[in-house]
PDB file of N, CA, C and O in Angstrom, chain B, residues numbered from 101:
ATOM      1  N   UNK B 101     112.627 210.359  57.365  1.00  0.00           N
ATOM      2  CA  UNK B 101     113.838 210.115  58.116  1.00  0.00           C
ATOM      3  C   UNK B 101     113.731 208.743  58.765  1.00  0.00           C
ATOM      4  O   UNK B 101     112.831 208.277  59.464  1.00  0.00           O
ATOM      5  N   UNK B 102     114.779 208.263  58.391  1.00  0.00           N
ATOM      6  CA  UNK B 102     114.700 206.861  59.626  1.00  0.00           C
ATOM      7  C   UNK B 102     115.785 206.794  60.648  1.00  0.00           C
ATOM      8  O   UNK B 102     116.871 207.346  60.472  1.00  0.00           O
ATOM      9  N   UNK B 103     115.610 206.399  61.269  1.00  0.00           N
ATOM     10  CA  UNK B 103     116.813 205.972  62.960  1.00  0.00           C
ATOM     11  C   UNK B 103     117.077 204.621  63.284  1.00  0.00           C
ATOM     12  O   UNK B 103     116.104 203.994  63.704  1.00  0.00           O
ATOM     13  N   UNK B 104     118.060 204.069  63.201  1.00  0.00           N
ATOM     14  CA  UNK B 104     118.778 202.970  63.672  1.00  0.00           C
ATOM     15  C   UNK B 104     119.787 203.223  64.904  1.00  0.00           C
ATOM     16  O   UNK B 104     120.767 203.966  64.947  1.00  0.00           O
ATOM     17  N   UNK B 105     119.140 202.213  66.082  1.00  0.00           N
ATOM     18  CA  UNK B 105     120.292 201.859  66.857  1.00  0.00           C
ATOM     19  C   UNK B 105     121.136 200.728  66.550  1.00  0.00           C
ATOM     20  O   UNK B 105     120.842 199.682  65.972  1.00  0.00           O
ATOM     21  N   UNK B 106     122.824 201.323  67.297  1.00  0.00           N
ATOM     22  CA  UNK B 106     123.624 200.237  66.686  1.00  0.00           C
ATOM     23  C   UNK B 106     124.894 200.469  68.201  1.00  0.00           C
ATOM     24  O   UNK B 106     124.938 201.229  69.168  1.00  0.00           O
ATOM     25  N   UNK B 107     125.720 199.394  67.698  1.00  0.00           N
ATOM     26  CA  UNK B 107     126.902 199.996  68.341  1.00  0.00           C
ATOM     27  C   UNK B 107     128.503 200.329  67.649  1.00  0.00           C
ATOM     28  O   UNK B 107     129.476 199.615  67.403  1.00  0.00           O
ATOM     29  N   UNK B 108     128.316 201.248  67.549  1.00  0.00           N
ATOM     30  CA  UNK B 108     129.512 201.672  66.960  1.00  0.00           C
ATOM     31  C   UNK B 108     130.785 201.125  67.762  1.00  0.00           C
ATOM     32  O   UNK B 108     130.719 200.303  68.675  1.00  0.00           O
ATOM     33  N   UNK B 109     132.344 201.914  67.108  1.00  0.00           N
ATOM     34  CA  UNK B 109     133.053 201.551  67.538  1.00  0.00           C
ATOM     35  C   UNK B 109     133.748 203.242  67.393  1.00  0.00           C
ATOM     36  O   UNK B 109     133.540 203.991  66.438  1.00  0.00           O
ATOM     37  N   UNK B 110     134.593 203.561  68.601  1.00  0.00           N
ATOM     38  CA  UNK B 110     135.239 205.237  68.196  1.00  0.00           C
ATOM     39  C   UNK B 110     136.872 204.550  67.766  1.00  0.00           C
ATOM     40  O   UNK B 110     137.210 203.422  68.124  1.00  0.00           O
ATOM     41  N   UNK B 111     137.470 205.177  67.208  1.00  0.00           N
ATOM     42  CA  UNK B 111     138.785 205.793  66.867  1.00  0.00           C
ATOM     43  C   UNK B 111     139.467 204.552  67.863  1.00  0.00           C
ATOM     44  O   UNK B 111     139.627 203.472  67.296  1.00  0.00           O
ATOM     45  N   UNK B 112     139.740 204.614  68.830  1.00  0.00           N
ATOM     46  CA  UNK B 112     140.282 203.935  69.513  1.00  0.00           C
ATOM     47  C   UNK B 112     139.958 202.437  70.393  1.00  0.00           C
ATOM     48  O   UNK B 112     140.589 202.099  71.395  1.00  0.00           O
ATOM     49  N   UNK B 113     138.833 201.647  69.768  1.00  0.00           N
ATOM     50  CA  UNK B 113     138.498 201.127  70.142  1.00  0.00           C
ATOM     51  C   UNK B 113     137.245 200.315  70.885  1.00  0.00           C
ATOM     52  O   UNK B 113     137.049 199.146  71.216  1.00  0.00           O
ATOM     53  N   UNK B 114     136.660 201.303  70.949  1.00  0.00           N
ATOM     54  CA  UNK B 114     135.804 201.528  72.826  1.00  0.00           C
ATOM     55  C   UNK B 114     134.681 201.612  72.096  1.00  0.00           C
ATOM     56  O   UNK B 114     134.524 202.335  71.112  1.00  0.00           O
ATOM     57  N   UNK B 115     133.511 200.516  72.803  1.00  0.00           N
ATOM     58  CA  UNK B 115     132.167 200.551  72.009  1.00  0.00           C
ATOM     59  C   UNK B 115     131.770 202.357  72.094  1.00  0.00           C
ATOM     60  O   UNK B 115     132.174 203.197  72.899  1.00  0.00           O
ATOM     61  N   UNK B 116     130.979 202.476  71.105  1.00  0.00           N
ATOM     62  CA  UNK B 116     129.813 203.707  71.079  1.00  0.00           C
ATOM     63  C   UNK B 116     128.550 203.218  71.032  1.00  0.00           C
ATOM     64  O   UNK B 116     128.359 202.490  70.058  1.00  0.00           O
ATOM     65  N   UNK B 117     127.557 203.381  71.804  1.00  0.00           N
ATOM     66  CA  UNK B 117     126.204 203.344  71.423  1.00  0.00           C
ATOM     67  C   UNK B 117     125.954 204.315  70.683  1.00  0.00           C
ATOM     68  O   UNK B 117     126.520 205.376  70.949  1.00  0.00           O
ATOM     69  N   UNK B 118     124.819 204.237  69.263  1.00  0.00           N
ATOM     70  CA  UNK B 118     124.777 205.282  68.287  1.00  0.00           C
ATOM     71  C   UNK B 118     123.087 205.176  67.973  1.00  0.00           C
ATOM     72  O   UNK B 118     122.428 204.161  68.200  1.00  0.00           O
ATOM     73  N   UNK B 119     122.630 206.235  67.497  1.00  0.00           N
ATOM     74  CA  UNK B 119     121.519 206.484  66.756  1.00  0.00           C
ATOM     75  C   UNK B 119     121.931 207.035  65.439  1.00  0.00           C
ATOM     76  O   UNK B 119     122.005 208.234  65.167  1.00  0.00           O
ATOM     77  N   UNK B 120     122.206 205.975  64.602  1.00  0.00           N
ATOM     78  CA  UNK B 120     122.165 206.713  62.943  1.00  0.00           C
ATOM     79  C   UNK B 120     120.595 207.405  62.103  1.00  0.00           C
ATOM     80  O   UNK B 120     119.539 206.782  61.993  1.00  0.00           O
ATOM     81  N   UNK B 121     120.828 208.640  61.668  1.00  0.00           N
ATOM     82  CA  UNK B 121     119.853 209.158  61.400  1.00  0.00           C
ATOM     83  C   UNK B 121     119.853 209.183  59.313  1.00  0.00           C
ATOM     84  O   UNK B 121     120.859 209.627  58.759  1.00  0.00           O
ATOM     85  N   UNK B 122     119.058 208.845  58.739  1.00  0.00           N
ATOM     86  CA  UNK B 122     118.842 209.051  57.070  1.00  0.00           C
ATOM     87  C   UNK B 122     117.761 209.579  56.851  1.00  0.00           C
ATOM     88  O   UNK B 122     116.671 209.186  57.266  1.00  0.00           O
ATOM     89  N   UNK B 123     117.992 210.567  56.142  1.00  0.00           N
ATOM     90  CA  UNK B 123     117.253 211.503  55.650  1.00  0.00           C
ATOM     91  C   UNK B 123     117.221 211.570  53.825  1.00  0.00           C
ATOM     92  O   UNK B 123     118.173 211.318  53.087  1.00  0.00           O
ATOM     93  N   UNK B 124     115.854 211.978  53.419  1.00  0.00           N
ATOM     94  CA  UNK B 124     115.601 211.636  51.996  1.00  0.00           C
ATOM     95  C   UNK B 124     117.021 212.364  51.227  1.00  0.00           C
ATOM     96  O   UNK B 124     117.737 213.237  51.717  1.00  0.00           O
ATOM     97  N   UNK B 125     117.158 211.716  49.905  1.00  0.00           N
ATOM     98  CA  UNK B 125     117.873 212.679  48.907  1.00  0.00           C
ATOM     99  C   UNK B 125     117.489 213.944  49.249  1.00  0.00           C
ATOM    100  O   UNK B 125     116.379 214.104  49.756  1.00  0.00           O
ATOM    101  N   UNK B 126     118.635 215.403  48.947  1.00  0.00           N
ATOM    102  CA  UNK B 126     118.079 216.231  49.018  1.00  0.00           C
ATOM    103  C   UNK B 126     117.399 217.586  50.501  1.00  0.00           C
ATOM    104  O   UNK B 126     116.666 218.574  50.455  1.00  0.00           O
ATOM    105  N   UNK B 127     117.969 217.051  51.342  1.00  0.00           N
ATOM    106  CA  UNK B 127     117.246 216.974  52.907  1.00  0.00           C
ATOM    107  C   UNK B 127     118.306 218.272  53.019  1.00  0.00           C
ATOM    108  O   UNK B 127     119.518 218.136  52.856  1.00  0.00           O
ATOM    109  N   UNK B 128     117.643 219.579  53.330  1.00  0.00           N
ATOM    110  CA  UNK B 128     118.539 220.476  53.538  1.00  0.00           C
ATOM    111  C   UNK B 128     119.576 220.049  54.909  1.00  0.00           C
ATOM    112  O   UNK B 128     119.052 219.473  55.862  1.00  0.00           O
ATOM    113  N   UNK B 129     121.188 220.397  54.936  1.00  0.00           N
ATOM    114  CA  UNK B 129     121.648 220.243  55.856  1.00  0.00           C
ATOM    115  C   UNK B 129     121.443 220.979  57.239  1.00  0.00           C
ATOM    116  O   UNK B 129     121.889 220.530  58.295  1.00  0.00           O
ATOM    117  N   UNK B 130     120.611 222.341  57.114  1.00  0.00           N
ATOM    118  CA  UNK B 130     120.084 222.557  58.642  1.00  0.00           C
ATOM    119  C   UNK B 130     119.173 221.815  58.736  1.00  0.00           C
ATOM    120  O   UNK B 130     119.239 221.474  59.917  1.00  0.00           O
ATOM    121  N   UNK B 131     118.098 221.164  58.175  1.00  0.00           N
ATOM    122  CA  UNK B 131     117.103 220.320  58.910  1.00  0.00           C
ATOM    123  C   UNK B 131     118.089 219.066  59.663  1.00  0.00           C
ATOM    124  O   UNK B 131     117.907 218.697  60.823  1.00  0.00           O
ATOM    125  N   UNK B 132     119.170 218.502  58.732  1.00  0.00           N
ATOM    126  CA  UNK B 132     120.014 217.458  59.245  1.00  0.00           C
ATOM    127  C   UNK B 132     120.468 217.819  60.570  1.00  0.00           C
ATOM    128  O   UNK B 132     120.436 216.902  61.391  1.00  0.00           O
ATOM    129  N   UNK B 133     120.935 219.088  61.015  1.00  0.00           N
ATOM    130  CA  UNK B 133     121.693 219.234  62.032  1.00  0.00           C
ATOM    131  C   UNK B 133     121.040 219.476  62.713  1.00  0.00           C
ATOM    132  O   UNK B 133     121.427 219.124  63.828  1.00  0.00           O
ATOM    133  N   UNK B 134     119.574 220.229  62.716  1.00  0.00           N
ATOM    134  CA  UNK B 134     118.195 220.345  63.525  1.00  0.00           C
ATOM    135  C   UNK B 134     117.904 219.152  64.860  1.00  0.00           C
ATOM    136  O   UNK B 134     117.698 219.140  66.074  1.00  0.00           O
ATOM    137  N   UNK B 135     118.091 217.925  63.345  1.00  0.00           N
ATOM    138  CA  UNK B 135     117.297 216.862  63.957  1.00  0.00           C
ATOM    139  C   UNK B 135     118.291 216.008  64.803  1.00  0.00           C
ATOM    140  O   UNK B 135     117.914 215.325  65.755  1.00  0.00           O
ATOM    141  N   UNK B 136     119.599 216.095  64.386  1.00  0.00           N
ATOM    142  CA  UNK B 136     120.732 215.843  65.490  1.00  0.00           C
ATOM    143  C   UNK B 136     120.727 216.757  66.881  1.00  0.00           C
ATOM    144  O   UNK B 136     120.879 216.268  68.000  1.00  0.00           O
ATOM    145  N   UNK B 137     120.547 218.013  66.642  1.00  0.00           N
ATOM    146  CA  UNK B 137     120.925 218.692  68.077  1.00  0.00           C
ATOM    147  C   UNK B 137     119.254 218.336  69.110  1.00  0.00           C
ATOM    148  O   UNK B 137     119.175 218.110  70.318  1.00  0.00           O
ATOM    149  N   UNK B 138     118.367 218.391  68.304  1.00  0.00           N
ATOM    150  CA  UNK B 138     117.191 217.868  69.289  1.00  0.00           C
ATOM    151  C   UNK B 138     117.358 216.387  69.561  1.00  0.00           C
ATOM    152  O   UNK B 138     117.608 216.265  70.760  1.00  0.00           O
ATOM    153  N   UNK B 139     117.329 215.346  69.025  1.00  0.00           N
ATOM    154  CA  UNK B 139     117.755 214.077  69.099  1.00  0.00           C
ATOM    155  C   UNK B 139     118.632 214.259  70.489  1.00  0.00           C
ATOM    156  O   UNK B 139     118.248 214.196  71.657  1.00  0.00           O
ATOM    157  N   UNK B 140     119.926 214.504  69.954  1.00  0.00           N
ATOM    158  CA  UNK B 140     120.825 214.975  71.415  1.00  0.00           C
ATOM    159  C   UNK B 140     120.349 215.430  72.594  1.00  0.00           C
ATOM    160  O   UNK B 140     120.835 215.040  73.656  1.00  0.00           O
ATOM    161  N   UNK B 141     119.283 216.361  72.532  1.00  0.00           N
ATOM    162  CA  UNK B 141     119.135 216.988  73.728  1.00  0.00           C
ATOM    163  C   UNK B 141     117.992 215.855  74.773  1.00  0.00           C
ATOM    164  O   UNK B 141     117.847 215.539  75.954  1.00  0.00           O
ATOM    165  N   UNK B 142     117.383 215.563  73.434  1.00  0.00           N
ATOM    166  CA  UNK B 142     116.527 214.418  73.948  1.00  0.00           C
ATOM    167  C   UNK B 142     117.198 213.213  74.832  1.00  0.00           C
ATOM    168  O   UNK B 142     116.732 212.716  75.857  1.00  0.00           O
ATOM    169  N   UNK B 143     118.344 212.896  74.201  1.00  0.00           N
ATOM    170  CA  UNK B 143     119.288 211.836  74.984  1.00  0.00           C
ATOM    171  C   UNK B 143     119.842 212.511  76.470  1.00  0.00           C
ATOM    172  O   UNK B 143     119.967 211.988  77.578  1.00  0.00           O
ATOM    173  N   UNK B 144     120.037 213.500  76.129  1.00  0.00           N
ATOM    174  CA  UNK B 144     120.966 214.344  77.824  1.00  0.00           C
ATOM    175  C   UNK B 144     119.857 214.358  78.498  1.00  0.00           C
ATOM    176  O   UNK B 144     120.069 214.079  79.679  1.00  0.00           O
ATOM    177  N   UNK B 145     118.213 214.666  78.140  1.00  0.00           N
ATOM    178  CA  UNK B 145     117.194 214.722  79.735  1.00  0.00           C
ATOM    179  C   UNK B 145     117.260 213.617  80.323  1.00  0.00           C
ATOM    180  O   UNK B 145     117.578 213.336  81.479  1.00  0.00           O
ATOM    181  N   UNK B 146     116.628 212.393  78.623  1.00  0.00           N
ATOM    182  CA  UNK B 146     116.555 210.965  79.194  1.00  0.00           C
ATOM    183  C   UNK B 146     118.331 210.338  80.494  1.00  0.00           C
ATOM    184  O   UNK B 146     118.481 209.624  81.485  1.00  0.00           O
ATOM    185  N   UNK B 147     118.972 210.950  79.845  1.00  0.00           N
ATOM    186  CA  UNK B 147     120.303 210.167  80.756  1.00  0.00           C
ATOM    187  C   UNK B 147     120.205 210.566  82.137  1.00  0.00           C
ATOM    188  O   UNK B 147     120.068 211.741  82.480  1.00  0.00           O
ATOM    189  N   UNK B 148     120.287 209.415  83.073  1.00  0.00           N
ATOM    190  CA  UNK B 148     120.365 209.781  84.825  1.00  0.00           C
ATOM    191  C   UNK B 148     121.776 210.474  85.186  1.00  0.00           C
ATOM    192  O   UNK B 148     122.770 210.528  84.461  1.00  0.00           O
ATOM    193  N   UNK B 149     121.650 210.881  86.212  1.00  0.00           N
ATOM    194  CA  UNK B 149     122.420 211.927  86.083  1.00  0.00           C
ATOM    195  C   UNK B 149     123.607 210.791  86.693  1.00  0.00           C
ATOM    196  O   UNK B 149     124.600 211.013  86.001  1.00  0.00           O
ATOM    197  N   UNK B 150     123.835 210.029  87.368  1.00  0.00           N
ATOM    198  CA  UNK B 150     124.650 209.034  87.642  1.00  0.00           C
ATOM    199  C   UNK B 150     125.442 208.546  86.338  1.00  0.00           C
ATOM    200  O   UNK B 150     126.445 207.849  86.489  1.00  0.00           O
ATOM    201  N   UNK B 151     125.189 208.752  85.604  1.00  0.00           N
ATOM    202  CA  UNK B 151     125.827 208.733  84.347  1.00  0.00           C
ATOM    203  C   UNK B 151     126.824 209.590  83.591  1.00  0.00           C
ATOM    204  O   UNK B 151     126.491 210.697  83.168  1.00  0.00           O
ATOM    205  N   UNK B 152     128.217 209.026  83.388  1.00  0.00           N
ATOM    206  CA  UNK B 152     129.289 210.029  82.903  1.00  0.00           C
ATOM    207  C   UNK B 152     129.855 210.515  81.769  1.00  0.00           C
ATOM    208  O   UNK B 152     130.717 211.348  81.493  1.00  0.00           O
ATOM    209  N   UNK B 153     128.736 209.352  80.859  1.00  0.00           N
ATOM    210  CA  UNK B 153     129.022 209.663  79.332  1.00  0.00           C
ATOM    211  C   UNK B 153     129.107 210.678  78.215  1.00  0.00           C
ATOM    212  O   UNK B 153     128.130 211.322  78.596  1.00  0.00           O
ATOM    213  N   UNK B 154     129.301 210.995  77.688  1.00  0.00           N
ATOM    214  CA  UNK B 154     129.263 212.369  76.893  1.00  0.00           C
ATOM    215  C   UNK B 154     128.082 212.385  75.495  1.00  0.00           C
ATOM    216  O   UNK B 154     128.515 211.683  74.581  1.00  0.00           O
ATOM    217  N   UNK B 155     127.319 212.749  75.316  1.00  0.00           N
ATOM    218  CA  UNK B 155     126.405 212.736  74.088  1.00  0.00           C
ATOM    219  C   UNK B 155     127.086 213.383  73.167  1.00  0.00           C
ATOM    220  O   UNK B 155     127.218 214.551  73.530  1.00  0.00           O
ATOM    221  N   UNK B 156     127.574 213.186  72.162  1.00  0.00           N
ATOM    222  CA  UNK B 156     127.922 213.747  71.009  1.00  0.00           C
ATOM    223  C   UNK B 156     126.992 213.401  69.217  1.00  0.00           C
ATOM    224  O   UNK B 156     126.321 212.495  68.723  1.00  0.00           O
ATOM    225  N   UNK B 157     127.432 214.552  68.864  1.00  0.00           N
ATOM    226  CA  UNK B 157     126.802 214.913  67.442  1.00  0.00           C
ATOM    227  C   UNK B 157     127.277 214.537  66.038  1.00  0.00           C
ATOM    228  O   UNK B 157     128.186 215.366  66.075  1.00  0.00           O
ATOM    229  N   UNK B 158     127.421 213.993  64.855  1.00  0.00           N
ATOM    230  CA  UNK B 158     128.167 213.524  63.847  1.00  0.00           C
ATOM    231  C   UNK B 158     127.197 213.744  62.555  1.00  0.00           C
ATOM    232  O   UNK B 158     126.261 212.956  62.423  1.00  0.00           O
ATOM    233  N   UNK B 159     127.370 214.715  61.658  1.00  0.00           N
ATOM    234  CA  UNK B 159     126.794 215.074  60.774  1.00  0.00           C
ATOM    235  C   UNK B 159     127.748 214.850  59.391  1.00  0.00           C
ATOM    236  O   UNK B 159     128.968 215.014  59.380  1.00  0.00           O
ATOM    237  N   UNK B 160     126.895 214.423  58.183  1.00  0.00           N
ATOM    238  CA  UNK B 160     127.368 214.483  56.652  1.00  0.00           C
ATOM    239  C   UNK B 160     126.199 215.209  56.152  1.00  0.00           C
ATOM    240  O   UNK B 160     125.513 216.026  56.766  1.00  0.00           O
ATOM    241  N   UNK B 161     126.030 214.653  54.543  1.00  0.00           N
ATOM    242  CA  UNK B 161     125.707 215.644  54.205  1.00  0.00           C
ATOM    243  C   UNK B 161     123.802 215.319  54.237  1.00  0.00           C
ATOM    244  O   UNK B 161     122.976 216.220  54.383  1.00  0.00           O
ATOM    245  N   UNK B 162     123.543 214.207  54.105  1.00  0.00           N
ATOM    246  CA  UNK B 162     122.013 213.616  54.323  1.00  0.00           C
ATOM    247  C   UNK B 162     121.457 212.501  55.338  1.00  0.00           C
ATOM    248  O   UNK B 162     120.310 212.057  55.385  1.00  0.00           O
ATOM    249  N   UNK B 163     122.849 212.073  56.347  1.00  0.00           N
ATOM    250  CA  UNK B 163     123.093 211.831  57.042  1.00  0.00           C
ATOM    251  C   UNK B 163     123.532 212.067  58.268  1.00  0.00           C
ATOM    252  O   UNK B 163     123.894 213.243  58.246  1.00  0.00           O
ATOM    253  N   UNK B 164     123.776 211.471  59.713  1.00  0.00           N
ATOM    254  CA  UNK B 164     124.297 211.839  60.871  1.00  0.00           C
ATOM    255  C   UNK B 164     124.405 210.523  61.978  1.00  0.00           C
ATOM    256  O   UNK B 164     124.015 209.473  61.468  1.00  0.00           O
ATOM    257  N   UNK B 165     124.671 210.450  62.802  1.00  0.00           N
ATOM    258  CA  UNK B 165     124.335 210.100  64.355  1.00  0.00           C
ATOM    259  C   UNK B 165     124.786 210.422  65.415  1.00  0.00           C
ATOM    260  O   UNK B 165     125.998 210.614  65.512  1.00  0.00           O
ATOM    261  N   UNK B 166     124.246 210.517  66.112  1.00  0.00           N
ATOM    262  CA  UNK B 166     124.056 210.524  67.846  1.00  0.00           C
ATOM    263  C   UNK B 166     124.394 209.764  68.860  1.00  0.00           C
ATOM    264  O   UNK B 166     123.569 209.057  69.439  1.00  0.00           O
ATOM    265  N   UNK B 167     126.099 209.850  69.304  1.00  0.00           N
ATOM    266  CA  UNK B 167     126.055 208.642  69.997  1.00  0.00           C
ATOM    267  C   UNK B 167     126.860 208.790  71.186  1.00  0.00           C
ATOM    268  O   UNK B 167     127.276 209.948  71.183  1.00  0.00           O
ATOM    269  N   UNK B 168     127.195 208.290  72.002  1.00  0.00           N
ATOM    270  CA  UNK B 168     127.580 208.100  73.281  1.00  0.00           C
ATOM    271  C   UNK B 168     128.760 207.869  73.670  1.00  0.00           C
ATOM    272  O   UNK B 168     129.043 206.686  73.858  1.00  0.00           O
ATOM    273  N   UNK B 169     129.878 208.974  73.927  1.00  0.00           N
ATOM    274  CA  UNK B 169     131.462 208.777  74.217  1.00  0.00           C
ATOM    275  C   UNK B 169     131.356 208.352  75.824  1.00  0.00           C
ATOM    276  O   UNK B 169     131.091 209.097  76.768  1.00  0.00           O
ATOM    277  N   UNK B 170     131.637 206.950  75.844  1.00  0.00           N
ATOM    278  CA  UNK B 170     131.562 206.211  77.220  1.00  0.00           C
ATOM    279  C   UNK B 170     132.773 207.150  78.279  1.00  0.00           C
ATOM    280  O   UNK B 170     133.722 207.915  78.108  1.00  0.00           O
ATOM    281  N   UNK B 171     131.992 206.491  79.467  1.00  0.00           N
ATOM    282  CA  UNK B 171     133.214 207.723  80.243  1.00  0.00           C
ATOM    283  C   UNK B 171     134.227 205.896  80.907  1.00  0.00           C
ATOM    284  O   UNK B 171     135.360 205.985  81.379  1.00  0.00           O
ATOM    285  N   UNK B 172     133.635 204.756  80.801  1.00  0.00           N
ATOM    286  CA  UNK B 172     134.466 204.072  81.597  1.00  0.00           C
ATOM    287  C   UNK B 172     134.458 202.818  80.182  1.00  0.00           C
ATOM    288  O   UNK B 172     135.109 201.781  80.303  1.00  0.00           O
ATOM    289  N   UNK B 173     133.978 202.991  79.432  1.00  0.00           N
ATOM    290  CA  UNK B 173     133.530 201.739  78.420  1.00  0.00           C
ATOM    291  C   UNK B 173     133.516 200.059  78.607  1.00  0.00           C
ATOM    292  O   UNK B 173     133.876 199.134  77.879  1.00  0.00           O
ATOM    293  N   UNK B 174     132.901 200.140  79.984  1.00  0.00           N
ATOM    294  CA  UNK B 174     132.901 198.685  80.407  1.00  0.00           C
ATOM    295  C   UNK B 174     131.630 198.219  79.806  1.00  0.00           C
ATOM    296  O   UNK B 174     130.827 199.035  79.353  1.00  0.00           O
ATOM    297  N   UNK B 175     131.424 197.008  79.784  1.00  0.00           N
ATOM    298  CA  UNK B 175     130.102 196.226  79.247  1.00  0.00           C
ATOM    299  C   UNK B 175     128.764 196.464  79.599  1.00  0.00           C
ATOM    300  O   UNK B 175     127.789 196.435  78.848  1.00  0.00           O
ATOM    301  N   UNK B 176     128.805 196.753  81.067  1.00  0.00           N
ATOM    302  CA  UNK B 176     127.592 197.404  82.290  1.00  0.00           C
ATOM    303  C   UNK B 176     127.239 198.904  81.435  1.00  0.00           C
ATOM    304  O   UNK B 176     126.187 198.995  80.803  1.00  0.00           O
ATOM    305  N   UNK B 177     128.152 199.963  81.487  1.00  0.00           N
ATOM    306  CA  UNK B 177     127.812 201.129  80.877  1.00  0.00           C
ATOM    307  C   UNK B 177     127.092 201.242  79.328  1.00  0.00           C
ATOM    308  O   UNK B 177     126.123 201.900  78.950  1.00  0.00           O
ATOM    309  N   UNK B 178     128.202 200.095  78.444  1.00  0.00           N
ATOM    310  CA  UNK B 178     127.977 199.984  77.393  1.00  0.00           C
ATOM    311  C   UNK B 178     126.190 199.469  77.049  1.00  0.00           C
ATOM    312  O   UNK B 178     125.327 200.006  76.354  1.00  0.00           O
ATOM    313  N   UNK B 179     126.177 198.468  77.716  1.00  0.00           N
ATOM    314  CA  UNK B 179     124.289 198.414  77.907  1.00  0.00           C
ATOM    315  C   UNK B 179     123.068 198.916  78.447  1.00  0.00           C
ATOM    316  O   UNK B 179     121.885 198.717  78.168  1.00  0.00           O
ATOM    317  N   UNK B 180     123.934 199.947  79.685  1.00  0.00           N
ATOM    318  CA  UNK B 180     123.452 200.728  80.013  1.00  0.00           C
ATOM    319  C   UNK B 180     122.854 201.812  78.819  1.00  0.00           C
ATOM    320  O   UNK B 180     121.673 202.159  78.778  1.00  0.00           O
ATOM    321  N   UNK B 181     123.870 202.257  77.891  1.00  0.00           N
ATOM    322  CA  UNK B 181     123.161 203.457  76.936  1.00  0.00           C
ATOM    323  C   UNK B 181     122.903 202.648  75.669  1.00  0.00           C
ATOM    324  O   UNK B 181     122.756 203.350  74.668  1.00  0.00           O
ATOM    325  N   UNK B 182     122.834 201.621  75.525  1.00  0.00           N
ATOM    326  CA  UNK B 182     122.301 201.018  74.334  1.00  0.00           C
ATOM    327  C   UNK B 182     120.860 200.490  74.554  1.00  0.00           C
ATOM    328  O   UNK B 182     120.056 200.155  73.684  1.00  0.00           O
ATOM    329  N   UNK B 183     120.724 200.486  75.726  1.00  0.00           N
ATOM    330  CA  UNK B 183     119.382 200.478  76.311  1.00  0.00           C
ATOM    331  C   UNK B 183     118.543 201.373  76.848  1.00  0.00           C
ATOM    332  O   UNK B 183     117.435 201.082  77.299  1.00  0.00           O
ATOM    333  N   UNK B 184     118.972 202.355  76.825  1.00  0.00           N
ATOM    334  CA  UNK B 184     118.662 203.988  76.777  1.00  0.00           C
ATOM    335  C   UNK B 184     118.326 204.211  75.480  1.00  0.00           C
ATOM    336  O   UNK B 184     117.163 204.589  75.343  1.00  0.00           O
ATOM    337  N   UNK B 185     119.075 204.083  74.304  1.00  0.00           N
ATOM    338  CA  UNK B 185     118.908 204.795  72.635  1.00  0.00           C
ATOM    339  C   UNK B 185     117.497 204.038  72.591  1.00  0.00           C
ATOM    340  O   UNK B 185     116.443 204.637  72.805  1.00  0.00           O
ATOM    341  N   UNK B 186     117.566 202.613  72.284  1.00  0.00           N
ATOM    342  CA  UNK B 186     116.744 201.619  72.117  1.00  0.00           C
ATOM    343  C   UNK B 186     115.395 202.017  72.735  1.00  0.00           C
ATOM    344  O   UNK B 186     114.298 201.911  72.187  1.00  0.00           O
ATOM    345  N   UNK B 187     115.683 202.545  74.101  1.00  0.00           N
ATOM    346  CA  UNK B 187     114.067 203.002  74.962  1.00  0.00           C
ATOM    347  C   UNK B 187     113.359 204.387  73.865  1.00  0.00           C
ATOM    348  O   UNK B 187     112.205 204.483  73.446  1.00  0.00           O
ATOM    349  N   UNK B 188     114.614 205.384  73.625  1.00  0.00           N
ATOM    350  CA  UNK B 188     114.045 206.327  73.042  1.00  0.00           C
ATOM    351  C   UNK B 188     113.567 206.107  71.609  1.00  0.00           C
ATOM    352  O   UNK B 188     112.616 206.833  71.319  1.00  0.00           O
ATOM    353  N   UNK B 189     113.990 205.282  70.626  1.00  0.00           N
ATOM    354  CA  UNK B 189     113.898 205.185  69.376  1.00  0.00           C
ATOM    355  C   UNK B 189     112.343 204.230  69.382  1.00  0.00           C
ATOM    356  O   UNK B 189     111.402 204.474  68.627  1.00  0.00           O
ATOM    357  N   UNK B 190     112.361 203.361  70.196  1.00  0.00           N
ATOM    358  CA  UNK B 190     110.550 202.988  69.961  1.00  0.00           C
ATOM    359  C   UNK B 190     111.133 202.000  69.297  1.00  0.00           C
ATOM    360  O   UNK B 190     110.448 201.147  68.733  1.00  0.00           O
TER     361      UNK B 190
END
């Protein structure tokens, strides 16, 4: 499996901080969604609680990511959790 941080963009605009996850050909889809919902949970301890963002989940079929529905999507927040993913991914 590999993990990339990035910054996405949602539906409407508004950065997302993301952790894209790839997994080999073949990668059953519960291991895929496994490694998203722990990933996730991993992001909600790491986040201070001063923080209003939402962690959300995004799965295909050997693929996924993990990324961050901003609650104010200003630039401060926005680096705030892109520097959070970045701490966790190593």
């Amino acid at each position: 499996m590999t993990k990339s941080v990035s910054q996405g963009e949602s539906r409407y605009g508004t950065p997302e901080p993301q952790i894209a996850l790839r997994f080999p050909k073949g990668t059953s889809y519960r291991v895929v969604k496994a490694a998203l919902h722990k990933l996730a949970a991993e992001i909600e301890l790491s986040t201070p609680a001063s923080e209003r963002w939402c962690v959300s989940t995004e799965d295909e079929s050997e693929s996924g990511r993990v990324y961050l529905e901003l609650a104010d999507a200003t630039p401060a927040e926005t680096a705030r959790g892109m520097a959070l993913l970045t701490k966790l991914v190593g």
